[in-house]
N, C-alpha and C positions, 0 to 999 in steps of 0.2 A: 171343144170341151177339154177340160184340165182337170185332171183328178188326185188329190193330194192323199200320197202313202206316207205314214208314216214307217221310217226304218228304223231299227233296232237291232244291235248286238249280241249274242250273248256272251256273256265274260263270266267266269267264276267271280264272285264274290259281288260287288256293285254292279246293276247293269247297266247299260251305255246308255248315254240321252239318245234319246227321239228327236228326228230333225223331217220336216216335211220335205218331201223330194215329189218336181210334180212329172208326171209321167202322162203323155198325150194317150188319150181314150184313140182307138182304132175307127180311122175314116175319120176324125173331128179335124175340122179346121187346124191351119198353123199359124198362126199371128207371127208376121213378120214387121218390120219397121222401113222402113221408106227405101233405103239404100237396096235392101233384100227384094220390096217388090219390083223397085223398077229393073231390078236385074229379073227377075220372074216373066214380068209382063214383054221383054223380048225374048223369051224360049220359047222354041219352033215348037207349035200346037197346042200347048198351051193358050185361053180364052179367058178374056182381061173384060170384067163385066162391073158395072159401074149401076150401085142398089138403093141408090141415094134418090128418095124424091122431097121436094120438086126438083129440076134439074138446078145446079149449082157449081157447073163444068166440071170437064173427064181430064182421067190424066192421058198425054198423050200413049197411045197404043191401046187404047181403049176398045172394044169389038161389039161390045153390047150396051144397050140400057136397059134392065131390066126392074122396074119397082121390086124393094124386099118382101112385101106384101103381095107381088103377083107369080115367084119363083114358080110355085107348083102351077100356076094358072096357062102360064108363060113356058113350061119346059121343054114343051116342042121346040124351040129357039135356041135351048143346048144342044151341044155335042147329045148323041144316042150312047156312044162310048162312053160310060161312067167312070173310068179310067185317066178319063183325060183331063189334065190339070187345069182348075180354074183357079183364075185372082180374080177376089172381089175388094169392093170397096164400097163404100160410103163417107158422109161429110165427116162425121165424129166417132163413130163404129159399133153405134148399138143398130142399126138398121144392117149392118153389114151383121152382126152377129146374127140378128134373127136367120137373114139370109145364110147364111153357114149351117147353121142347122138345119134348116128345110133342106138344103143341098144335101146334108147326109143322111137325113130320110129318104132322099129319092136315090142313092144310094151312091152317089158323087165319091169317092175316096180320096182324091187330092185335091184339094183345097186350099190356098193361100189366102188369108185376109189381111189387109194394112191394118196394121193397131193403129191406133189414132184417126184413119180416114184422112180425108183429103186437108183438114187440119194440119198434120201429122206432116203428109209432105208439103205442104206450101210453110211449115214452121221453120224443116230442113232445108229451105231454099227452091222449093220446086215447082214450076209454074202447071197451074189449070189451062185448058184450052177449053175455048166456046165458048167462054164471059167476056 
């Protein structure tokens, strides 16, 4: 989740334009872009979980398959540690966004998600596994 502040100045006389500055809500997901997750998805303990159905192949270092639609159904199959860094993903990243927030309801605090989904990296060059 992204939450747009507006900043402002104050100056004697005219006051400063406003400009939206976006500032990440506490525990929300991080939209990263392709280069970012795959460096993500090899940090030790960190859990690379793939929200996309039907399947449509993972990126390699993949750990999970879990439907966006089943996260809370399914969270026995997370880390218990909420603490502990997850990257998700999906094919184009609205199924990944649901999945992101159900994750910070269940009280998840580090969260990575691919902007774009698996779109995103196969656009950057980057091969699926298991198609």
């Amino acid at each position: 989740m992204v939450i747009a502040v507006g900043v402002a100045g104050c100056v004697a006389g005219d006051p400063a334009p406003t400009s939206p500055t976006q500032v990440q809500a506490p525990g929300a997901a991080r939209q990263v872009g392709p280069a970012e997750f795959a460096a993500a998805v090899t940090e030790p303990g960190r859990v690379t979980v793939n929200v996309h159905v039907p399947f449509e192949g993972d990126i390699a270092g993949t750990d999970l398959s879990i439907p966006f639609d089943q996260i809370t159904a399914q969270a026995y199959r997370l880390p218990p540690d909420r603490t502990t860094g997850l990257a998700i993903y999906c094919r184009s990243g609205p199924m990944s966004a649901t999945a992101a927030s159900t994750l910070q309801d269940l009280g998840y605090t580090d969260v990575i998600e691919l902007r774009g989904g698996m779109r995103a990296w196969q656009a950057d060059g980057r091969a699926l596994i298991g198609i």
